[in-house]
N, C-alpha and C positions, 0 to 999 in steps of 0.2 A: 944721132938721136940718143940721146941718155939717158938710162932708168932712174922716174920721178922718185920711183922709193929707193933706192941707194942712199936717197939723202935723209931717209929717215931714221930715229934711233933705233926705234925697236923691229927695225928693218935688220940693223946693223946686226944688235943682238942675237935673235932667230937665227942670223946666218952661221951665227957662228955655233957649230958641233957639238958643242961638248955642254953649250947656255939648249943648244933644242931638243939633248938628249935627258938633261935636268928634268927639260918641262915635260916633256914626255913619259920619263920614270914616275913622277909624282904624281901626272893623271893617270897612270897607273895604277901606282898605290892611292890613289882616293877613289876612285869610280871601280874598277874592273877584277883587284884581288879579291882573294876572298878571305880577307883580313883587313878588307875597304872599311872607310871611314863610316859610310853609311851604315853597313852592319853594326859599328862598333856601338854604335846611338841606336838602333834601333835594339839588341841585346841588351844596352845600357836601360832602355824605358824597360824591357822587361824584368830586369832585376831590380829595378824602383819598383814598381807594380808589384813583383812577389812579396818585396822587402812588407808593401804597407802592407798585402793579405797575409801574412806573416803576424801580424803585431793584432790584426784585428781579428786574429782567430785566436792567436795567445789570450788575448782578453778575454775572447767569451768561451774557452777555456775556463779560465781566473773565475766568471761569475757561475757558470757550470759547478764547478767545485763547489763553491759557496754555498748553493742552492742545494746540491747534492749535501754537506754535510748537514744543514738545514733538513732537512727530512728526515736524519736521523733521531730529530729531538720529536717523540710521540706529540706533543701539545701541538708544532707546527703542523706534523703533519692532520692533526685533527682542522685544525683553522683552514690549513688548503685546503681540505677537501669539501669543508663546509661553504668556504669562499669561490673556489671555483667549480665544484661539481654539483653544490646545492645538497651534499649528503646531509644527514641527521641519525640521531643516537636513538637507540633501538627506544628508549626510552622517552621519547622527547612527541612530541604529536605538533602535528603543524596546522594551523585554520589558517585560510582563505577568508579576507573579510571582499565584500565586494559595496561599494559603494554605489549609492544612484547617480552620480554623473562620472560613473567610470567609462572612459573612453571605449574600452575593449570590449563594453558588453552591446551588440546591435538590439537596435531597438526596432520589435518587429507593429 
């Protein structure tokens, strides 16, 4: 009785020692060191990932700066604080108009 797989190629090949110690070294080095292929990619996203939070902190950085020497100029910073804190000048009075179909006022 004769073995069916003798007859096949990559029968042949396998058998032969030095082609199954090849395969063997190389799933080696891709799955099991610890300089494996999959770490290398998986190290590789995380220096893409740093690279881009790198560039988007540089940026706001960049407009930080901007903003900060922007406050240096008294006028700006008079207009922020009018615009975003609703301050006013010691000298300045503010009215309140209130309309009759102002939504905000209930009507009792």
């Amino acid at each position: 009785m004769t073995n069916p797989l003798k007859n096949k190629r990559w029968f042949i090949l396998l058998s032969n020692k030095y082609i199954l110690v090849a395969v063997l070294f190389s799933g080696w080095m891709l799955f099991l060191d610890n300089y494996s292929y999959f770490d290398h990619r998986f190290l590789d996203n995380q220096i893409n990932e740093l690279e881009d939070n790198k560039t988007y902190y540089q940026e706001e950085i960049r407009k930080d700066k901007r903003h900060i020497k922007e406050l240096k100029n008294i006028e700006y910073v008079e207009k922020y604080a009018r615009e975003k804190y609703y301050m006013k000048k010691d000298s300045e009075d503010i009215y309140i108009i209130e309309f009759e179909g102002d939504s905000t006022i209930k009507n009792k």
